[in-house]
NURO-320078 format. One record per residue (C-alpha): residue number from 1; x negated, y negated, z. Coordinates in steps of 0.1 Angstrom, whole numbers, plus 5000, padded with zeros to 4 digits. Layout:
<r num="NUM" x="X" y="Y" z="Z"/>
...
//
This chain:
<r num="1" x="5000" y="5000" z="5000"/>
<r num="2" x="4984" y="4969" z="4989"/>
<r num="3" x="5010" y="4949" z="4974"/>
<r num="4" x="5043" y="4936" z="4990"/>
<r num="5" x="5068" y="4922" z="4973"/>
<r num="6" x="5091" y="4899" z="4999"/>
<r num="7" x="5130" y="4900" z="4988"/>
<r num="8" x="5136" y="4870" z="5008"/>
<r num="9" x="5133" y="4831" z="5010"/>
<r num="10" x="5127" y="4804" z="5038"/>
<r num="11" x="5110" y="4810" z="5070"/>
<r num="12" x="5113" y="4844" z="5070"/>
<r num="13" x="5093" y="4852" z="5036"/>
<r num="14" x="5067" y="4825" z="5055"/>
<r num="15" x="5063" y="4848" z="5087"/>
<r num="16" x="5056" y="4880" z="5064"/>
<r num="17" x="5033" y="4861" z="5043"/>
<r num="18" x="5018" y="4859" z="5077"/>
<r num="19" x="5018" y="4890" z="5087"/>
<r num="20" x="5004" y="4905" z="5054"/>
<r num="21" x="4974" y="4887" z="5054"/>
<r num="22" x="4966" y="4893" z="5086"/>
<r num="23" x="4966" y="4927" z="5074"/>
<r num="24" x="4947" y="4921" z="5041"/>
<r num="25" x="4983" y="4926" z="5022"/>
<r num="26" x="4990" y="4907" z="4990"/>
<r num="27" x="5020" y="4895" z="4986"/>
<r num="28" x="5046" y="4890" z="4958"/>
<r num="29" x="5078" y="4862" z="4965"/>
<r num="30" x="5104" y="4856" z="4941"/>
<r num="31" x="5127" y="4825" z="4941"/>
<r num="32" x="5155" y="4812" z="4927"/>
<r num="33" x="5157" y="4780" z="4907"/>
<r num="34" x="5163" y="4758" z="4936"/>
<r num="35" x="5130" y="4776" z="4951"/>
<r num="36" x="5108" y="4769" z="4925"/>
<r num="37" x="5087" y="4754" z="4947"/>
<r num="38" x="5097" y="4762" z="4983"/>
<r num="39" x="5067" y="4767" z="5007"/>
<r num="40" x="5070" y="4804" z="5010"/>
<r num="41" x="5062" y="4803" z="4972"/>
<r num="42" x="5033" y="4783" z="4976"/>
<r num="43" x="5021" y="4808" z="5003"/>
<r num="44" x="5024" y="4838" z="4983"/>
<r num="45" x="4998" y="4855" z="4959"/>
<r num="46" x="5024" y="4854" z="4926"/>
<r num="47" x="5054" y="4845" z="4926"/>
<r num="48" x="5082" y="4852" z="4902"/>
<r num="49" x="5123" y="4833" z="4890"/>
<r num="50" x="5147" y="4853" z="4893"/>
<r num="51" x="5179" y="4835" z="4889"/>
<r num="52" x="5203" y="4803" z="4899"/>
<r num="53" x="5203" y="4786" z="4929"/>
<r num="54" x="5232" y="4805" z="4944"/>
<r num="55" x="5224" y="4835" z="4960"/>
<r num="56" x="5245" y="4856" z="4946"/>
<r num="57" x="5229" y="4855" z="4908"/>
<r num="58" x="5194" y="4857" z="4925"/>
<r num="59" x="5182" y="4874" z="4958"/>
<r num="60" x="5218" y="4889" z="4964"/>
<r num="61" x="5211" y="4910" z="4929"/>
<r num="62" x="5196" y="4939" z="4934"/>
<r num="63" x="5185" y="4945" z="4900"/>
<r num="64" x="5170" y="4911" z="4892"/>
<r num="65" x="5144" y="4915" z="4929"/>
<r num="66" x="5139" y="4951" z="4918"/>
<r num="67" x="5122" y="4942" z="4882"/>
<r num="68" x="5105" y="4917" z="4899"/>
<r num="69" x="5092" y="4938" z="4921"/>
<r num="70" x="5081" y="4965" z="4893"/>
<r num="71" x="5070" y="4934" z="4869"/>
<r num="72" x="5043" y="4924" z="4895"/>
<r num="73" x="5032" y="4957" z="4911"/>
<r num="74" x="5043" y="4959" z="4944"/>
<r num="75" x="5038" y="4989" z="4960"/>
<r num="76" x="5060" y="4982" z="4987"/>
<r num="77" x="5096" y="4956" z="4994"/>
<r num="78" x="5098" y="4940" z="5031"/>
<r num="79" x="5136" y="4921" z="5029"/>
<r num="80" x="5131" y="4903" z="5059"/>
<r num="81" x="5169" y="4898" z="5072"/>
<r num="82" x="5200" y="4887" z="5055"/>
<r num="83" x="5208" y="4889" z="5021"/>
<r num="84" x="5194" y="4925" z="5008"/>
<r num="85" x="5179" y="4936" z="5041"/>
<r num="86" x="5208" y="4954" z="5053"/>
<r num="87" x="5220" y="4973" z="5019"/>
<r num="88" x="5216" y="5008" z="5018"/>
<r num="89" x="5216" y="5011" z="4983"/>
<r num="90" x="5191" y="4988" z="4977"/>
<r num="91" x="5168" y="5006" z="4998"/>
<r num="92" x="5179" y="5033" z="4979"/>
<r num="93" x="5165" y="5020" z="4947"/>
<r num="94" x="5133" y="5009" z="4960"/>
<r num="95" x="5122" y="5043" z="4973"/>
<r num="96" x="5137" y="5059" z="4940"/>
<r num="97" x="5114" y="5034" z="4920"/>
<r num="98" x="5086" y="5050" z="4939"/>
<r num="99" x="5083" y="5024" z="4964"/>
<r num="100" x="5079" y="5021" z="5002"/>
<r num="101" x="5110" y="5002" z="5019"/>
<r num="102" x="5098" y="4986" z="5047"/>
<r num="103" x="5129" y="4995" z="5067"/>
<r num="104" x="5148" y="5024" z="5084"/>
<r num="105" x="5162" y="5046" z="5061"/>
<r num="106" x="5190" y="5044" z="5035"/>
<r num="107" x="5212" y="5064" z="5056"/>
<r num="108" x="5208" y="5045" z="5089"/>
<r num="109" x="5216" y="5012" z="5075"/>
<r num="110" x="5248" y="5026" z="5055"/>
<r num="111" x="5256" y="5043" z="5087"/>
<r num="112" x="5251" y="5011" z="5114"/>
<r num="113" x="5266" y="4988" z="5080"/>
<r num="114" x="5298" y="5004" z="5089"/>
<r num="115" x="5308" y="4995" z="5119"/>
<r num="116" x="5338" y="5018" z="5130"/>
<r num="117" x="5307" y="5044" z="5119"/>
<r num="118" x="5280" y="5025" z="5144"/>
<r num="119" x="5311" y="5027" z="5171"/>
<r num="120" x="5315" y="5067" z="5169"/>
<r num="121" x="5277" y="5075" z="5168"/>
<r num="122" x="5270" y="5052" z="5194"/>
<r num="123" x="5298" y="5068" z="5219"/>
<r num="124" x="5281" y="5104" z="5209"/>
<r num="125" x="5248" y="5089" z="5216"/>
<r num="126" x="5262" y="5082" z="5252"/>
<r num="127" x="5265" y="5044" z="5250"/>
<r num="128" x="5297" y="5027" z="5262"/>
<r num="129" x="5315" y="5009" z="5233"/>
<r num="130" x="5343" y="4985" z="5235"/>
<r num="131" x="5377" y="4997" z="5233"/>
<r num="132" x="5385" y="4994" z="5195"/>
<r num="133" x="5405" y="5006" z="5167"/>
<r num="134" x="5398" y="5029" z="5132"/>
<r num="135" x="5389" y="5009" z="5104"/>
<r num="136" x="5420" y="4997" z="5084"/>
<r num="137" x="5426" y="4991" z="5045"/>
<r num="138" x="5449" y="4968" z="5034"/>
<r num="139" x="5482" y="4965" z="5040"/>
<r num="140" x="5482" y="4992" z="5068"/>
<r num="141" x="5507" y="4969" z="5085"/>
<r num="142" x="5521" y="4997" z="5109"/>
<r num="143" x="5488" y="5010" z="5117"/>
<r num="144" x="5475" y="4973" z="5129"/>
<r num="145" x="5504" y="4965" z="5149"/>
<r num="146" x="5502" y="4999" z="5170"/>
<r num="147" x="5465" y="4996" z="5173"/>
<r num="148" x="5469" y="4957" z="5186"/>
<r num="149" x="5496" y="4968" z="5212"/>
<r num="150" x="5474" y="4998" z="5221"/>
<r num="151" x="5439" y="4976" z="5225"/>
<r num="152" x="5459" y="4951" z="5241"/>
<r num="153" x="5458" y="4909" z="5235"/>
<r num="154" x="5437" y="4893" z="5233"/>
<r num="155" x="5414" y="4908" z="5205"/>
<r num="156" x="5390" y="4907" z="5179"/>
<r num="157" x="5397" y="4914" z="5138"/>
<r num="158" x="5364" y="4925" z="5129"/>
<r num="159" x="5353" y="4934" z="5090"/>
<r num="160" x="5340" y="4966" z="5092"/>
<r num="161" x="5311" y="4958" z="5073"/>
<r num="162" x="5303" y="4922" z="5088"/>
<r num="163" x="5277" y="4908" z="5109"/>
<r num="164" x="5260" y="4879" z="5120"/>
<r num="165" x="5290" y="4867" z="5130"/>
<r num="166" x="5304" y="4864" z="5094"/>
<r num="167" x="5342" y="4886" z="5093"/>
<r num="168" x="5356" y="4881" z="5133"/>
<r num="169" x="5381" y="4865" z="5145"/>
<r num="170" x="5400" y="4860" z="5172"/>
<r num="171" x="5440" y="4871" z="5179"/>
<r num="172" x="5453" y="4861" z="5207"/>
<r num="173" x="5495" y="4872" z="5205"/>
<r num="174" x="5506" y="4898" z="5183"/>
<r num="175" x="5523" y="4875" z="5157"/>
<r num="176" x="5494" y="4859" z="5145"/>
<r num="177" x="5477" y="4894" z="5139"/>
<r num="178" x="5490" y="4901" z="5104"/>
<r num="179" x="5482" y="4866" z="5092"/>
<r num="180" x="5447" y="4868" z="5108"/>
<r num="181" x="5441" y="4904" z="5095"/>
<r num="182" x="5446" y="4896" z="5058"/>
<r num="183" x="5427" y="4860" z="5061"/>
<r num="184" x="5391" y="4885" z="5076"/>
<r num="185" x="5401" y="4908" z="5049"/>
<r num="186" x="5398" y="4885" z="5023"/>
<r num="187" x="5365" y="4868" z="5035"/>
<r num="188" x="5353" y="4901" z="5038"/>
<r num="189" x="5358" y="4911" z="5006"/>
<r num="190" x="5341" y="4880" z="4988"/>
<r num="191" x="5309" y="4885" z="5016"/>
<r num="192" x="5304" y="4921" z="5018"/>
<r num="193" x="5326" y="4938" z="4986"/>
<r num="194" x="5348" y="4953" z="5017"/>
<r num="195" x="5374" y="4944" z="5028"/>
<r num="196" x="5380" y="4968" z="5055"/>
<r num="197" x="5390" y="4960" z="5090"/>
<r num="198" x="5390" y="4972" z="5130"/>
<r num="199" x="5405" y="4956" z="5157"/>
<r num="200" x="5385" y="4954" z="5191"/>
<r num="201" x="5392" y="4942" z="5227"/>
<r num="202" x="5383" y="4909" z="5236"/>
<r num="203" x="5363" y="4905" z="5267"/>
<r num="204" x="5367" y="4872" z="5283"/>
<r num="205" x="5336" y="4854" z="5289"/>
<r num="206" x="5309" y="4879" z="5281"/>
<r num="207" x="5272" y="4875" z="5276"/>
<r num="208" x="5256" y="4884" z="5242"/>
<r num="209" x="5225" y="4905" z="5252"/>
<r num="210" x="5201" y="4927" z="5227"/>
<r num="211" x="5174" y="4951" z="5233"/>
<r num="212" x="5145" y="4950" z="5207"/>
<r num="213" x="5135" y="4986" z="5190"/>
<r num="214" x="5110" y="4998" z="5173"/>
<r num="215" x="5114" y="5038" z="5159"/>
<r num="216" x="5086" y="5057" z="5145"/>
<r num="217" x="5114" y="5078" z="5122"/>
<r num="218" x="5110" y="5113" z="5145"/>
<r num="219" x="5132" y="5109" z="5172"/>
<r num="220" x="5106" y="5089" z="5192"/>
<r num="221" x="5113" y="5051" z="5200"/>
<r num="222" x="5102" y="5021" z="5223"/>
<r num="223" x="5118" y="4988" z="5232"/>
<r num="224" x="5105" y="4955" z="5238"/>
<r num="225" x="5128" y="4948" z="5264"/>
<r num="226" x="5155" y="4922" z="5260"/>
<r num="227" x="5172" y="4890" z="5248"/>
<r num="228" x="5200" y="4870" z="5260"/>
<r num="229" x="5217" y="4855" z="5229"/>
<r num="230" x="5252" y="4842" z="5244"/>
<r num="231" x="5245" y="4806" z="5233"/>
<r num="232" x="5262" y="4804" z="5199"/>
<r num="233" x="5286" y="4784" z="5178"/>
<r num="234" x="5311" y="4797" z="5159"/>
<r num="235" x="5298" y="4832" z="5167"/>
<r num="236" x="5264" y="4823" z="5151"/>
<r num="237" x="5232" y="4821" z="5177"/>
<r num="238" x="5217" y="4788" z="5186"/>
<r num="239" x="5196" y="4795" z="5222"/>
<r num="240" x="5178" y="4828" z="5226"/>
<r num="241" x="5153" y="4840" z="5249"/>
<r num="242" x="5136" y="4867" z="5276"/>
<r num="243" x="5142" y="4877" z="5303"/>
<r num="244" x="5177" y="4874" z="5303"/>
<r num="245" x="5187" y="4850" z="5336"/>
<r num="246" x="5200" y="4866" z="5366"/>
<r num="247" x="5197" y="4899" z="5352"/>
<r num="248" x="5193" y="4929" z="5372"/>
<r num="249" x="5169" y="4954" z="5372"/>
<r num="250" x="5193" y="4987" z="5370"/>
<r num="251" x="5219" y="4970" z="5340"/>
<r num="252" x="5183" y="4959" z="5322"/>
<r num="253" x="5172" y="4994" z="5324"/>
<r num="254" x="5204" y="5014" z="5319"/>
<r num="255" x="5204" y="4988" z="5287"/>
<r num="256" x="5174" y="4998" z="5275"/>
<r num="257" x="5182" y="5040" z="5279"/>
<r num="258" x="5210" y="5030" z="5262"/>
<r num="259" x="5197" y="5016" z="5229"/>
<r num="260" x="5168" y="5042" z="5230"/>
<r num="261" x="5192" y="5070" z="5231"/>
<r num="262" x="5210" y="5055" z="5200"/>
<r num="263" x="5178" y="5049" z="5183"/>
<r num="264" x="5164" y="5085" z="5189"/>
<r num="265" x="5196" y="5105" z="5178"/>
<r num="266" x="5196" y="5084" z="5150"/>
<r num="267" x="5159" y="5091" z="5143"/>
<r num="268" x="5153" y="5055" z="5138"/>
<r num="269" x="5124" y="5038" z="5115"/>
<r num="270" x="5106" y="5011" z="5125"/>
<r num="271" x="5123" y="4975" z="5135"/>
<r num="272" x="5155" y="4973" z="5149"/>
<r num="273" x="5180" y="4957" z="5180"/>
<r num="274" x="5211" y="4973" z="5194"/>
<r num="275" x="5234" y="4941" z="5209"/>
<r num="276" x="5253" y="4944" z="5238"/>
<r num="277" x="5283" y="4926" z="5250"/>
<r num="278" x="5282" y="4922" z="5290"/>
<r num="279" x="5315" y="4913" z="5306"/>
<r num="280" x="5311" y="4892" z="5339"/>
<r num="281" x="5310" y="4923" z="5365"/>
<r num="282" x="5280" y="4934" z="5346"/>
<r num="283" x="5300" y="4964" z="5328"/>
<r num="284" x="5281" y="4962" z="5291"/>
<r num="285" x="5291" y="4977" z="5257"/>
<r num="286" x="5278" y="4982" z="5226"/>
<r num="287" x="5285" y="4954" z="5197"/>
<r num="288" x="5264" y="4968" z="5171"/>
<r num="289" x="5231" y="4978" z="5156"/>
<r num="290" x="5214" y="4957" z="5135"/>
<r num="291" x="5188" y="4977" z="5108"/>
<r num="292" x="5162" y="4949" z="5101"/>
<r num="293" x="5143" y="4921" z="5117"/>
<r num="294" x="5158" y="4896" z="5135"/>
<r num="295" x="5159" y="4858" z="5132"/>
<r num="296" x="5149" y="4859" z="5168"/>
<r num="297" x="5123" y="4879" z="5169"/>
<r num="298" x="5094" y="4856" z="5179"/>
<r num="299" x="5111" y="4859" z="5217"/>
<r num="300" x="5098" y="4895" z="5220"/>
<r num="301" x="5063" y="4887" z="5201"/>
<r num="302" x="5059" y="4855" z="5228"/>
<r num="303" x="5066" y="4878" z="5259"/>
<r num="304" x="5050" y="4911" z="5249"/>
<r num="305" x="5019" y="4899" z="5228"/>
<r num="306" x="5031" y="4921" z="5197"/>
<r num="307" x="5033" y="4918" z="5165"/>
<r num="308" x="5072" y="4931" z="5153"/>
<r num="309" x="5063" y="4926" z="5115"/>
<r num="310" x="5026" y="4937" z="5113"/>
<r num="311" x="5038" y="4969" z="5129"/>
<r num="312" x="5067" y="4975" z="5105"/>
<r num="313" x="5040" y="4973" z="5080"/>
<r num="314" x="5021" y="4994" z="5096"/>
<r num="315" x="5040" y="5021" z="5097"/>
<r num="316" x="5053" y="5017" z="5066"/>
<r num="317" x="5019" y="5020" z="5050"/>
<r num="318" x="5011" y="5049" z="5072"/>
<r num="319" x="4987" y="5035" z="5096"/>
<r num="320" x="4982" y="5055" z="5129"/>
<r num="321" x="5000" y="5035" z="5154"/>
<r num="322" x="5000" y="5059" z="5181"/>
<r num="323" x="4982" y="5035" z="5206"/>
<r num="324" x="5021" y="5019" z="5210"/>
<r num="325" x="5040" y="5037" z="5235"/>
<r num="326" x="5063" y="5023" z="5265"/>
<r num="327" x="5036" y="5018" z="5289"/>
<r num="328" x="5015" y="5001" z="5269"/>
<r num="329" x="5044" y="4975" z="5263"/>
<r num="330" x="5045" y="4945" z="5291"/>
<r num="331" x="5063" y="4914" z="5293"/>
<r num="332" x="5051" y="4884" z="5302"/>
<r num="333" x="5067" y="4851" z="5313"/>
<r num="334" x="5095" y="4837" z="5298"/>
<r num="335" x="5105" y="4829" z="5261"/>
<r num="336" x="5125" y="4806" z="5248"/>
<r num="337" x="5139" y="4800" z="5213"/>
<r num="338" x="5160" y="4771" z="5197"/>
<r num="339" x="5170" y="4775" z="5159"/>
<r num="340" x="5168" y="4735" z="5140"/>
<r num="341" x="5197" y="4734" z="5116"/>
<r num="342" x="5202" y="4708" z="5087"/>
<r num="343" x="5240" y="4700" z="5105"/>
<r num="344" x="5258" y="4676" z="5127"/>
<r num="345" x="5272" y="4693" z="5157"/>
<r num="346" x="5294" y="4659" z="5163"/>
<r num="347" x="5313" y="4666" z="5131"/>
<r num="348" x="5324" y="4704" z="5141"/>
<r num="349" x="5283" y="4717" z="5129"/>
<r num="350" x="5286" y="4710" z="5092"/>
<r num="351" x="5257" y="4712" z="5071"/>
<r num="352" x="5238" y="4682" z="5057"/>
<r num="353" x="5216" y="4688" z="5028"/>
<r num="354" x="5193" y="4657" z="5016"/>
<r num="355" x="5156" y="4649" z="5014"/>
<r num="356" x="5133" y="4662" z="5042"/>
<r num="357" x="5117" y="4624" z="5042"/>
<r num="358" x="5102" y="4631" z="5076"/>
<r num="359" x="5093" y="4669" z="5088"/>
<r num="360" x="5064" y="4669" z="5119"/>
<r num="361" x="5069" y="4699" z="5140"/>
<r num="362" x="5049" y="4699" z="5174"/>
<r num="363" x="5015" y="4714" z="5173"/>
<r num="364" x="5013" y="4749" z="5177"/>
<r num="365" x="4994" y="4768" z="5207"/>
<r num="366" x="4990" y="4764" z="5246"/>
<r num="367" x="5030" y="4784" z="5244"/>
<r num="368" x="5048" y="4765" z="5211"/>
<r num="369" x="5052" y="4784" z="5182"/>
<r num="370" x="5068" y="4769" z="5149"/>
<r num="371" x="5085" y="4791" z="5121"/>
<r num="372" x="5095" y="4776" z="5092"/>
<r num="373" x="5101" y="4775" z="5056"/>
<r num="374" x="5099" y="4738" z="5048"/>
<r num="375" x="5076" y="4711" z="5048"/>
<r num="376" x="5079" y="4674" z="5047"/>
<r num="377" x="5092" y="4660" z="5012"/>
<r num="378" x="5113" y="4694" z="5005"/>
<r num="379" x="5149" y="4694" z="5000"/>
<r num="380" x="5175" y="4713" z="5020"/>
<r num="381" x="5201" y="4725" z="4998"/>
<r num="382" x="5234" y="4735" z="5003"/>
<r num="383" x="5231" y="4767" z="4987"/>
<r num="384" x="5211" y="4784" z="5017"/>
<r num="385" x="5216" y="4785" z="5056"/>
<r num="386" x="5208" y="4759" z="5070"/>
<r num="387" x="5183" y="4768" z="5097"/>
<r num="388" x="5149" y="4750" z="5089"/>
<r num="389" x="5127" y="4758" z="5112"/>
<r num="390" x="5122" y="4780" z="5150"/>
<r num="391" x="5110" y="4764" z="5179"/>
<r num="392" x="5098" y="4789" z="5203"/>
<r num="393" x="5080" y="4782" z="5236"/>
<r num="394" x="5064" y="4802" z="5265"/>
<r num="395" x="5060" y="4797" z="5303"/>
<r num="396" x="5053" y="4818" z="5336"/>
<r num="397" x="5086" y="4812" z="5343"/>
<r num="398" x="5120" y="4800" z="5331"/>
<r num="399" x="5115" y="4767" z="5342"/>
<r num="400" x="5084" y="4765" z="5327"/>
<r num="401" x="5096" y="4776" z="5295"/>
<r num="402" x="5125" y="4750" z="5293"/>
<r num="403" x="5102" y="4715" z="5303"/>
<r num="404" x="5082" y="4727" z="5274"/>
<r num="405" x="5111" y="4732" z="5251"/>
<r num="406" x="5122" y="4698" z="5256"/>
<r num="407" x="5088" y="4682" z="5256"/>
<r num="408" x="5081" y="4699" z="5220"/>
<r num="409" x="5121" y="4687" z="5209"/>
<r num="410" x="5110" y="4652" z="5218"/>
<r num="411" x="5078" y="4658" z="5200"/>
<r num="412" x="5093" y="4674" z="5169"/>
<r num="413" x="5102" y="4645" z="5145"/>
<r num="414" x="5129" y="4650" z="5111"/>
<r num="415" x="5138" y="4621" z="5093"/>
<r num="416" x="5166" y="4621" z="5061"/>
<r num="417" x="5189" y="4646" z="5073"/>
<r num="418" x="5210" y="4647" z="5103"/>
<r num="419" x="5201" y="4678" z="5127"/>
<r num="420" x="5206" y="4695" z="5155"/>
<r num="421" x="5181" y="4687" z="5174"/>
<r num="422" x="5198" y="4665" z="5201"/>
<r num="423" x="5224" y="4689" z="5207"/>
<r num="424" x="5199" y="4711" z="5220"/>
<r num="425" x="5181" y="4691" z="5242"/>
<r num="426" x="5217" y="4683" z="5256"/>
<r num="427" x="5225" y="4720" z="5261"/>
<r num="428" x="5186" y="4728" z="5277"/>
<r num="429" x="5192" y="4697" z="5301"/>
<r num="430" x="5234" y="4709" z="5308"/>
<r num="431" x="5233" y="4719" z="5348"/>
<r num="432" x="5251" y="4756" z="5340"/>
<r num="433" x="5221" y="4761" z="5314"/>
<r num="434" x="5199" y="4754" z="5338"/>
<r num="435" x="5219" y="4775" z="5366"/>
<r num="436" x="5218" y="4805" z="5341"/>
<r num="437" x="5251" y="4808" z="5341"/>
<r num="438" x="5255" y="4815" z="5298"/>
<r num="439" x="5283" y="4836" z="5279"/>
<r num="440" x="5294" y="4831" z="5243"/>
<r num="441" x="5318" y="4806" z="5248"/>
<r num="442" x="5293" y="4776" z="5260"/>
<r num="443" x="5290" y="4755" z="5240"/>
<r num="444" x="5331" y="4753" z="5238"/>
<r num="445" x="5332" y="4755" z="5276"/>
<r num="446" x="5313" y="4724" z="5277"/>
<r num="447" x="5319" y="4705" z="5245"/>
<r num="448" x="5328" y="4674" z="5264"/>
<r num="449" x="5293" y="4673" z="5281"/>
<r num="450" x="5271" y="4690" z="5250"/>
<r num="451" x="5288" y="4666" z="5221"/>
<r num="452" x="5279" y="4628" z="5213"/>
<r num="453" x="5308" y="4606" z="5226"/>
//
């Protein structure tokens, strides 16, 4: 394996760019025409088009990142996450062109891409699940109604093959279920090609909190211990970080069995998180399984030391990696990460493209890390997420972690756009934050206190 061709864009493709080198890796990045001259393209060794700027006639098309990949001789595809990174059959046709996927295999993302799947082999594995439904096609009207009363209200409609918060939402009577169903359905189908639902019980203020995997593909597995991701907006994740606050030591290790048993029936390969949902009396379940790297990986790498990507390669490639067991894996401190969007959280978080006329980042080292995919004079489009840029810091502690979080906010200067930037320092300075006291609905919780007046 000497060539690796990154089916990605943005920060991520940056970070594996990193990580190759590192390990004397070439690497391949394609683009779309909007990306002709994004930074990750810049950073690679070649780069090659490969359609319009909207995703779906360029790194959505399996085909088009496929030649690509064959035109410049990779030897092996790393898709980072999002777009391709969780599609079975494009792993599929990586490993039938005779190249290595840098992933778990085919089967385990199709199985953990369907949920109501991920639900049944999670329950065999031993892990407690929330009380849900089957999955339901469309116009199953009987079958939804007698599954809501027999779940109970409130709930969740969830699209059986969603994720990242994309397909949920929330029912709280049975007479807006119908309505609600067919309006995930149809958002489903345009973002996954599936329109199938499940219906799931809602627990009332829960936390959102993920163990980190790592497989070796024959039934052995290690975790990097955990992350608490319960600040979000509209379901998406703004706050992460490690330790999660207030945890105790017997739900953070039944957590951890937990994942690893999944993981190890599973046979899992390589990078991978099981999230949790955590209801206030500490009772936890499983949400789902996520087959790739995550955007918040860099929590794990701050606290442990590790490198989550290089060691995806390097197992991938074959290397001996035998070195990495449980007891060899510590944590350190605390870490603490805050996503930058291009958006206004004043005018309900929508996105504002424009001119990057000012991007300085703080400088990186002594605990502050910066992951990004854009650089001073670029454009943010509205074609693409709009998360520019990870701001992770470390400390001994919590505390520690936070003053330096809002020291490198201060420091961290974006001119042109409108971001987020100020909402965070207003949720890392919000008393409850502070207290520890976090579950998914936050930043609704305290909207009065969190938004600009």
């Amino acid at each position: 394996m000497k060539k690796v061709l990154i089916a990605n864009r943005g920060e991520i493709a940056c970070r594996i760019i990193r990580s190759c080198r590192a390990l004397g890796l070439e690497t391949l990045a394609v683009h779309s025409e909007a990306d002709a001259n994004a930074k990750h393209v810049g950073e690679a060794d070649e780069a090659r088009a490969i359609g319009p700027a909207p995703a779906k006639d360029s790194y959505l098309v399996a085909d088009k990142v496929l030649q690509a990949a064959r035109d410049m001789g990779a030897d092996a595809v790393h898709p980072g996450y999002g777009f391709l990174a969780e599609n079975a059959g494009f792993a599929r046709a990586v490993a039938d062109a005779g190249l290595i996927w840098v992933g778990p295999a085919p089967e385990t993302i199709a199985d953990m891409g369907d949920k109501a799947r991920a639900r049944a082999l999670a329950e065999a594995a031993g892990v407690p699940i929330v009380p849900g439904s089957r999955s339901f096609a469309a116009d199953d009207n009987a079958g939804l109604e007698e599954a809501g009363a027999a779940i109970g209200y409130p709930l969740l409609v969830k699209a059986t093959a969603g994720g990242g918060g994309i397909g949920m939402k929330r029912v709280d009577a049975p007479a807006a279920l119908l309505e609600t169903v067919e309006a995930t359905e149809n958002m489903a189908e345009k973002a996954f090609g599936d329109g199938t639902v499940y219906l799931e019980k809602l627990i009332d203020r829960p936390r959102h909190i993920e163990i980190q995997l790592f497989g070796f593909g024959d039934g052995n597995a290690v975790h990097f211990f955990e992350r608490e991701c319960s600040i979000q907006r509209r379901f998406q994740k703004i706050i992460e970080e490690s330790p999660a606050p207030g945890l105790s030591p017997k739900i953070r290790q039944a957590m951890a069995e937990a994942a690893i048993a999944l993981a190890k029936q599973e046979r899992y390969r390589g990078a991978g998180t099981i999230e949790f949902i955590m209801a206030p009396d500490g009772e936890f379940h499983f949400l789902e399984m996520n087959t790739r790297i995550q955007v918040e990986h860099p929590v794990s790498e701050m606290i442990t030391g590790e490198d989550l990507v290089a060691l995806q390669l390097r197992l991938a490639r074959g290397d001996d990696i035998s070195r990495l067991n449980q007891d060899s894996i510590t944590a350190r401190g605390h870490a603490i990460e805050c996503r930058i969007y291009a958006e206004n959280p004043d005018k309900n978080f929508l996105p504002t493209p424009g001119p990057l006329e000012v991007f300085r980042p703080p400088r990186e080292g002594g605990g502050i890390r910066v992951d990004t995919g854009v650089r001073e004079g670029d454009e943010v489009t509205y074609f693409y997420d709009p998360m520019i840029a990870k701001l992770v810091t470390h400390g001994a502690e919590r505390g520690a972690a936070i003053e330096k979080m809002l020291a490198a906010l201060d420091e961290f200067r974006i001119e042109g756009i409108v971001t987020n930037i100020a909402f965070l320092k207003r949720i890392m300075t919000h008393p409850a934050y502070l207290g520890g006291r976090t579950h998914t609905g936050f930043v609704d919780e305290h909207k009065a206190g969190l938004m600009k007046e």
